[in-house]
Each structure stands twice: as C-alpha cells, then as structure tokens.
C-alpha positions in Angstrom: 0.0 0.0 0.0 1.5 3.9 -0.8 0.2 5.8 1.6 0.0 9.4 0.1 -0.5 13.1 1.5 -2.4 16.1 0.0 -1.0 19.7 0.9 -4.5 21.8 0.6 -7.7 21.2 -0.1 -9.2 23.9 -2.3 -10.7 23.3 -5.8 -7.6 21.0 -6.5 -6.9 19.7 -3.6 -10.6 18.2 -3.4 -10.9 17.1 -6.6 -7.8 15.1 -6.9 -9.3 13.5 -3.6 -12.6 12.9 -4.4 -10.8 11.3 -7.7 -8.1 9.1 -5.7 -11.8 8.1 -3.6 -13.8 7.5 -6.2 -11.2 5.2 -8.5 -9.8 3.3 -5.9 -10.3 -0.2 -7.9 -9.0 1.2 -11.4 -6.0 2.7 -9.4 -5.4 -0.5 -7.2 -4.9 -2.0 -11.2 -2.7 0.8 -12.8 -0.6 1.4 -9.6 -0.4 -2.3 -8.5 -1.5 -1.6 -4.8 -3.8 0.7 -3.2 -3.3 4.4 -2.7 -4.3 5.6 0.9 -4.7 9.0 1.1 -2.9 9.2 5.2 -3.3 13.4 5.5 -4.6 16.2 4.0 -3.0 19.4 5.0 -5.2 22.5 5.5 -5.2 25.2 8.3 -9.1 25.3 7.8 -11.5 23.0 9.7 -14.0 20.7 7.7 -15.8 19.4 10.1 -18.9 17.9 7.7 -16.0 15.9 5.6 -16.2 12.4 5.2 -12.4 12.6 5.1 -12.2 14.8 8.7 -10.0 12.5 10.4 -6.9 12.9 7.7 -7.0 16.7 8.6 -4.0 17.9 10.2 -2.4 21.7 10.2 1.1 20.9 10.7 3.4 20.3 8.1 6.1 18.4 10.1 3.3 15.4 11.0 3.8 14.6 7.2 6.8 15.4 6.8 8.3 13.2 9.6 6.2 10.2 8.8 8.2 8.0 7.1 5.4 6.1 5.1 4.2 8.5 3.8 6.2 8.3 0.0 4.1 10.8 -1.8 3.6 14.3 -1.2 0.6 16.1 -3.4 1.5 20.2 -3.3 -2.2 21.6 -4.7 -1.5 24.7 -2.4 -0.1 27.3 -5.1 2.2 29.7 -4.8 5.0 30.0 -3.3 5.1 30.6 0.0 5.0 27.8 2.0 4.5 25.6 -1.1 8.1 25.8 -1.9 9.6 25.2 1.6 7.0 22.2 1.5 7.9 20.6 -1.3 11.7 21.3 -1.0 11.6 19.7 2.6 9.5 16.9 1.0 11.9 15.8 -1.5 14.7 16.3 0.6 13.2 13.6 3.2 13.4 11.5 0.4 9.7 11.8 -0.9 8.3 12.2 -4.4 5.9 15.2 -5.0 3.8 15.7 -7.5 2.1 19.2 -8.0 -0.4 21.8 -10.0 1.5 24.8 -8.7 2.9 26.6 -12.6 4.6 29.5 -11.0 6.4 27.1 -8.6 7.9 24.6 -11.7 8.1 27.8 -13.9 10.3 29.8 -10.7 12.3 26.9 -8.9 12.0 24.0 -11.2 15.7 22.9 -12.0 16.2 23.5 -8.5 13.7 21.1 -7.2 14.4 18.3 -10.4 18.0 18.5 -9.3 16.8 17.7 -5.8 14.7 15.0 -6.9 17.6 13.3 -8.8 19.6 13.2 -6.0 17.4 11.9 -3.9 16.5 9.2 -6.1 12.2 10.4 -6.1 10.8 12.1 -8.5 9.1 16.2 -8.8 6.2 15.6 -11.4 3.9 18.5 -12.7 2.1 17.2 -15.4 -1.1 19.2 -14.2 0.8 22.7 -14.0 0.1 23.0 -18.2 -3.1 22.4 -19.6 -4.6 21.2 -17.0 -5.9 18.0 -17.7 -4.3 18.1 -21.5 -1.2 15.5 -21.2 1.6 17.5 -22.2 4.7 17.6 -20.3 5.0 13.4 -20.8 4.9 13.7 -24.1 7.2 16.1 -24.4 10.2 14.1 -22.6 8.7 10.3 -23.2 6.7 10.2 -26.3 8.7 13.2 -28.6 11.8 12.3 -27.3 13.4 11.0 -30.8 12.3 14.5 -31.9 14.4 17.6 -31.5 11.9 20.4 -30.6 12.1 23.0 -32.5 8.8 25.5 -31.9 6.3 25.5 -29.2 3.3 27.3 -29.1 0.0 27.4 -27.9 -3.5 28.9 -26.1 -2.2 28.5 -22.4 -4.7 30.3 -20.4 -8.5 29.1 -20.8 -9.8 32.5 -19.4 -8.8 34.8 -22.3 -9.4 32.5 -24.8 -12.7 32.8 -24.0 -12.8 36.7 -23.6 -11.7 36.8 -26.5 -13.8 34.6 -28.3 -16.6 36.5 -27.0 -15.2 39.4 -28.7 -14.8 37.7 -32.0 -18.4 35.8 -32.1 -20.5 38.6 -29.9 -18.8 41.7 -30.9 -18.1 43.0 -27.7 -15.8 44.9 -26.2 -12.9 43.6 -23.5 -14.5 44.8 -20.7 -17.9 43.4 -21.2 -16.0 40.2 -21.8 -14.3 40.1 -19.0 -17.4 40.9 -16.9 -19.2 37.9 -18.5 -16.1 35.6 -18.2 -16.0 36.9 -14.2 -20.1 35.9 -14.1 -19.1 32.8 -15.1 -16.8 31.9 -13.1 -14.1 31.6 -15.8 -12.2 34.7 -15.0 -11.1 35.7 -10.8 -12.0 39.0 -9.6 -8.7 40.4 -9.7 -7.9 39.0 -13.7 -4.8 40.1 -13.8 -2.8 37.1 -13.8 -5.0 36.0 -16.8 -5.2 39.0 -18.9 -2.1 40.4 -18.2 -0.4 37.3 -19.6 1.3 36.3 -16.2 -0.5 32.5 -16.4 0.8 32.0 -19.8 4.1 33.1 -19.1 4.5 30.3 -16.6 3.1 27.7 -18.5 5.5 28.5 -21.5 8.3 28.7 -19.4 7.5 25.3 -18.0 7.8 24.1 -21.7 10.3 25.8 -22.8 12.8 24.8 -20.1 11.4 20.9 -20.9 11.5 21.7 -24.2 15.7 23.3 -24.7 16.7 22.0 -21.8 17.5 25.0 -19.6 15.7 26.7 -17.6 13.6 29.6 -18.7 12.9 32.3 -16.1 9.4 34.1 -16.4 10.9 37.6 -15.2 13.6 37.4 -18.7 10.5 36.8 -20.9 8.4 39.8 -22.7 5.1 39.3 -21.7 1.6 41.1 -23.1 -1.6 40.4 -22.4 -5.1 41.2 -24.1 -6.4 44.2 -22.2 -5.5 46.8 -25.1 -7.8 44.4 -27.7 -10.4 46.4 -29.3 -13.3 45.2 -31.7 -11.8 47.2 -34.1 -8.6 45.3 -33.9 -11.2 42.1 -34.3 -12.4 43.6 -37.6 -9.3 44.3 -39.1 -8.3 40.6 -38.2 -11.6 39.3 -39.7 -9.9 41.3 -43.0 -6.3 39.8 -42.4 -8.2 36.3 -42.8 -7.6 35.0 -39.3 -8.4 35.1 -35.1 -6.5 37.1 -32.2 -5.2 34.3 -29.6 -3.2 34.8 -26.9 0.3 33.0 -27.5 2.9 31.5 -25.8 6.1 30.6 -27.7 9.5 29.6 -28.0 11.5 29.2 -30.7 15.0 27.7 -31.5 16.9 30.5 -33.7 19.2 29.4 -36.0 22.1 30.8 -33.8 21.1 28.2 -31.5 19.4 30.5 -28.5 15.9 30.3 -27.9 13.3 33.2 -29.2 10.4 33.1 -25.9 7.4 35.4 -26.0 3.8 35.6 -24.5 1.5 38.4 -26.6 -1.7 38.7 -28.7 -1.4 37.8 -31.8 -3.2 37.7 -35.2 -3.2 33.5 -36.7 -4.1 32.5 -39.8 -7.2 31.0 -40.5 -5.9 27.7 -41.3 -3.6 27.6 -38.3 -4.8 24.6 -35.8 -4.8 27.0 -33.2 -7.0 29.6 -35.0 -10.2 27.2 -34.3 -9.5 26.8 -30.6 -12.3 28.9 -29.0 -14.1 29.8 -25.7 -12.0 27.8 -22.4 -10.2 25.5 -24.2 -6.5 25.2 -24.7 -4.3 23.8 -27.3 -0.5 23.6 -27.6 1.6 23.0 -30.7 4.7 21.4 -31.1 7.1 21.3 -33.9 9.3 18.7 -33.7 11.9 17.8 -36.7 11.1 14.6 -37.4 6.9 14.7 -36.7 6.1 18.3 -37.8 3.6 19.8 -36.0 1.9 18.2 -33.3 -1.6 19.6 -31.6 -2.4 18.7 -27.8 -6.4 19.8 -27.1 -8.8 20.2 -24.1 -9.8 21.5 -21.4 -7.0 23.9 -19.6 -8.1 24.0 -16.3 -11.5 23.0 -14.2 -12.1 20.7 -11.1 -11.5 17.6 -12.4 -9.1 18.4 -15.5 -6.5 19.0 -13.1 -7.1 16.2 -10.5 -7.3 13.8 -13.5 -3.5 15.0 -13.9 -2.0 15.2 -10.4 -3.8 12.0 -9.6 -2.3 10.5 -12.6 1.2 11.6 -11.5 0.3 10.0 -8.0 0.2 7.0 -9.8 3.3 6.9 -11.5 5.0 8.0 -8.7 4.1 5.1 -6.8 5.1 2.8 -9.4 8.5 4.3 -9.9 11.3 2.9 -7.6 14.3 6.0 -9.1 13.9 9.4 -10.6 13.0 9.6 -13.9 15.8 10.1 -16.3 14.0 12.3 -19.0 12.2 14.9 -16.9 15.0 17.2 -16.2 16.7 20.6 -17.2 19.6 22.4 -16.1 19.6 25.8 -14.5 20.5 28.6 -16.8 22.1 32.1 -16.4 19.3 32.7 -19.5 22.1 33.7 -21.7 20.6 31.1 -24.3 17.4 33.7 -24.3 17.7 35.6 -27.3 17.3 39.1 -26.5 13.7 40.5 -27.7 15.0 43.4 -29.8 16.3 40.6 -32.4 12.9 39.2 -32.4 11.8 39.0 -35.9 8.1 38.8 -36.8 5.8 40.7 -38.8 3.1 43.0 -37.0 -0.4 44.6 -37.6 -0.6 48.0 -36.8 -3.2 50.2 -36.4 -3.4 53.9 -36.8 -5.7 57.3 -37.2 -3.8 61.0 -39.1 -1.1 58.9 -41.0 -1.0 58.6 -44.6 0.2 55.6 -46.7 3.4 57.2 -48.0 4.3 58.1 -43.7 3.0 54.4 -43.0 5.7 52.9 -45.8 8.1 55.5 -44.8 8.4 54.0 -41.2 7.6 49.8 -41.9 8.7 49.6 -45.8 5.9 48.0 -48.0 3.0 47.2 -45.9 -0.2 45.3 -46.7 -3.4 47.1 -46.0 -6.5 46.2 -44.4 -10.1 47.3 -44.9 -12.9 46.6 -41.9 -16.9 47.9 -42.5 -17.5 51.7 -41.3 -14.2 52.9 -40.4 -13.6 56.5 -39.4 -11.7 58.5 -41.9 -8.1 58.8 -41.1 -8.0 55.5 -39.8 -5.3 53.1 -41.5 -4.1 49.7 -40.7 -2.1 47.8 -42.2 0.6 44.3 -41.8 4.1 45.3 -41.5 7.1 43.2 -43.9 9.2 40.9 -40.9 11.3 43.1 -39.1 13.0 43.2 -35.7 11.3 44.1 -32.6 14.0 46.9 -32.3 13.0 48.3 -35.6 9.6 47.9 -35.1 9.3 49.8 -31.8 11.4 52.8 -33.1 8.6 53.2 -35.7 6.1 52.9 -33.4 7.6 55.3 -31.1 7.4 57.8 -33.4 4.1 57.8 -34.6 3.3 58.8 -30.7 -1.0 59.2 -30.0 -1.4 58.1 -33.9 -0.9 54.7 -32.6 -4.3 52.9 -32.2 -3.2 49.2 -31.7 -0.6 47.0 -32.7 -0.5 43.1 -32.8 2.4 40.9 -33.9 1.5 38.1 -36.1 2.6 34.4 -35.8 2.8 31.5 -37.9 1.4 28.9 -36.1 
C-alpha cells in the first residue's frame, strides 16, 4: 500500500481526492497496490467531511512520517509551497504538483533535488490542466528535437476573446461575463495580463531546450489593449487574435520566448480553438507539428493530472531520467530586440506614403465603417528593435498593434 499526502484542499486539492476516492479499484490495477490517502493538509476546519480524520495543520506530522512516500502540493504559490515541497523531497519523498509559478520559478532547482534523492518532482497538471503535455514532451517526442512550441495556455482569455470575436463586444464586457461565469477571478490580472501564460510557456520551454527559462527574462503582453476594431481588421487579415505562448530555436542556436496577442491564420490549428479550451503546438523535426487539445483547467481536469502523476510516482522505484533541465544564467534567451516577426498595426492622421516611410511596404487592411483617417495595415518581418522605433514615433497616432505568428 502507498500511503499518500495532500498539501490543501481547495478546488484541486478536493478534486484530486474525491478522484483518488472515487477510482480506488481502477487505481489499485494501474498502480499495483492501493493508494491511501494518510493526511490532508489545511489550516481550515471541515468538520462535515467524510475525510475529517486525515485533517492535520502541521506540516512536520507529514513530513516526519516515514510512510508516507508521496507528497501532493495543490496549495499554489510560493510561499509555504516551496519550503513544502523542498523539505518533501529532501526527506526522500516524491511530489507531485499543480503549482505553474512554482515549476516555472524553482523547477531545476527542485528536479536537481529530486535526482539526488533518487524520487521524483512531477507537474504534469501545471500545463493544460488536464491536457497531457509535459510526458509527451520528454517520453513520447523524445526521438524528436523540438524546434517550436506554441500554444493557447490560459482558458480565461481564450474565451474573452472569443466572446469578442463571435459577440462583438468589447474587453470589458468580456471580462465581466467571463467573471459571471466563473471563468475569470475578480482580480484577472494574472490571466489578462499574460502572467498564467508566461509560466506555462516557461515550463515548456525549459522541458523543451533543456534549460531553464525564467518568467521575469521573458516579454510578456496580455489582451487588455484588444479592441473590436482590432477584431475587424483581423476578420480582414483572414484570421483570429489568440493569446500566445512561444518559444523558438533560432538558428544561432538561442531560444526566441514570447507571451503576446497575436493575429493567426485562419488555417492555423490553433485559429479554431475557442471559448475555455486550450491547445498547444509542437514542432518537432522529425513529426512536424503536433496539436495537444482540451480543457486547460477545471475541477477535475486537473485532478485527473495530479492523480495521474500519484500513480506513476508510486510505481517508480528512481527518478525519472528524462524529466529534467539544467539551471541557466538565460544567456541562451535571445534578446527580444532581435525578435523578428511581422506586425499589424493600427493607426488614425497617418497617410500611406508616412506608414511605408516608417515599416517599408505594408499590406493594408479594410474593416466595415471605419472612421476616416483610420489606416491599418501588416508590416514586412522586421526586428522588434526596428519595429518599436517606428512605433515610437508615430506617438498618440498609434491605435493598436499586434504581432503576427505563424502557427
């Protein structure tokens, strides 16, 4: 028998043991003996739980019982979740765990624990929910050299945003329906401001390269400056606005890593990915391009992955060989300004002659009704250096601008 402990028991926390619970016979089968949930760690009281007598506050109770060879982290965070899990794996204990900003912050650290201790650090639920991802990645692509990964990483402005493409509306009534919901929190900005996406495409990335990708060296952009006009003009361009999340090897071997809005083709895989869902794309050099799709996050999405993870921890008697990266001084990042990509650009008192002037030959768009004065138009490639000079100086002329990604 594993005996097993669960650190919080919010909406994750719950669900992965009301899954654990509720599939004890098919897990006794894939695990080959019975998982025993021994704790759950929370400094509330649930006195109306069927699972009441697991309840304990303090930490140490787990992490000084030796039979206890599994340690879920569902907490988030970082404080005390990293000090828990560090202590966990130190005591010679595998963890498995939901928490993206922990993996995407301290992940070679806590791998590199892991190894030495002979357990494991598993995180397949910290991406996509409960979209397998990170073992494919470094089991079933492994024959591959990655080249690209991409993909809609954050459920909550997908679906603003397809709201503003289907229902015309504007990003703040989205976000007010998405918060109705319950899709979007009621401070959004880890969602909208891009700061969910960043994690989860550090998280590949680092799997991805092999080195660890920090999210405070990435350029970040969320979707708050989206405008239905911006919709329109992308309806034009033949495509959808998604939020993205991608890395990129460059051909002088350092990694290109971005999270921002971004216009994608119509014929793109991820162009058709609407409302909460997520997909990820990976480009690999012997498979092409590979599509992961579901359900990013939810209840029981995400317990379906921890408790997953549980199981192949228990089965595992050393650390896994292929999920690992190094830690990096990030100077394998390639620095934004040589970011090359093309970009749509939207402005009001600029003629076509200033417009070429500034980006070279441009292709224009055309949307239904627009004010006169107002031009927008799709830059040739150029670098992200280049590209924010001209923008600077078309100053309040400016209206929007969006890069645009072939994915």
């Amino acid at each position: 028998m594993a005996k097993i402990a669960v650190l919080g028991y919010g909406v994750v926390g719950s669900g992965t043991v009301e899954v654990i619970e509720k599939n004890k016979e098919g897990l006794l089968k894939k695990a080959g003996q019975e998982i025993e949930i021994k704790y759950i760690l929370d400094l509330r009281d649930f006195p109306d739980s069927p699972y009441k007598d697991k309840f304990v506050k303090d930490f140490n109770v787990i992490l000084n019982d030796p039979e206890i060879s599994v340690v879920v982290e569902v907490i988030g965070g970082i404080k005390p979740s990293y000090d828990f899990v560090k202590s966990s794996l130190l005591a010679g204990k595998s963890v498995v765990t939901s928490n993206k900003e922990l993996v995407a912050k301290k992940g070679a650290e806590l791998l590199k624990i892991a190894h030495e201790k002979g357990v494991n650090f598993f995180f397949e639920a910290s991406v996509g929910g409960g979209i397998p991802i990170i073992r494919p990645l470094h089991q079933c692509l492994s024959a591959n050299r990655i080249d690209e990964i991409a993909g809609i990483l954050n459920g909550t402005t997908n679906f603003i945003l397809t709201k503003m493409i289907r229902d015309n509306m504007a990003f703040d009534d989205a976000l007010k329906t998405a918060q109705e919901l319950g899709y979007a929190e009621r401070n959004p900005s880890a969602d909208v401001d891009g700061i969910d996406a960043c994690r989860k495409i550090c998280i590949l990335a680092s799997l991805s390269f092999g080195k660890h990708v920090y999210p405070d060296n990435i350029h970040t952009e969320g979707i708050t400056k989206i405008t239905p006009e911006d919709v329109a003009y992308c309806e034009n361009f033949g495509g959808s606005i998604k939020l993205i999340g991608w890395a990129s090897r460059q051909d002088d071997g350092k990694v290109a890593v971005m999270v921002c809005p971004a216009f994608i083709h119509e014929d793109s895989q991820l162009a058709g990915v609407n409302d909460v869902f997520n997909a990820i794309l990976v480009r690999g050099d012997s498979t092409g391009d590979v599509v992961f799709y579901g359900k990013g996050a939810g209840k029981f999405p995400t317990a379906s992955a921890v408790v997953a993870d549980v199981v192949i921890a228990v089965k595992m008697n050393s650390s896994s060989k292929s999920l690992y990266w190094e830690d990096s001084d990030q100077d394998f990042i390639e620095d934004t300004d040589k970011i090359v990509l093309e970009n749509y650009i939207r402005v009001n008192g600029v003629s076509k002659d200033e417009a070429e002037a500034l980006f070279g030959k441009v292709s224009y768009l055309t949307r239904k009704d627009a004010p006169e004065g107002e031009l927008a138009f799709i830059t040739p490639a150029i670098s992200e250096k280049d590209c924010n000079e001209a923008v600077a100086k078309l100053g309040d002329k400016l209206l929007g601008r969006i890069r645009v990604l072939d994915y």
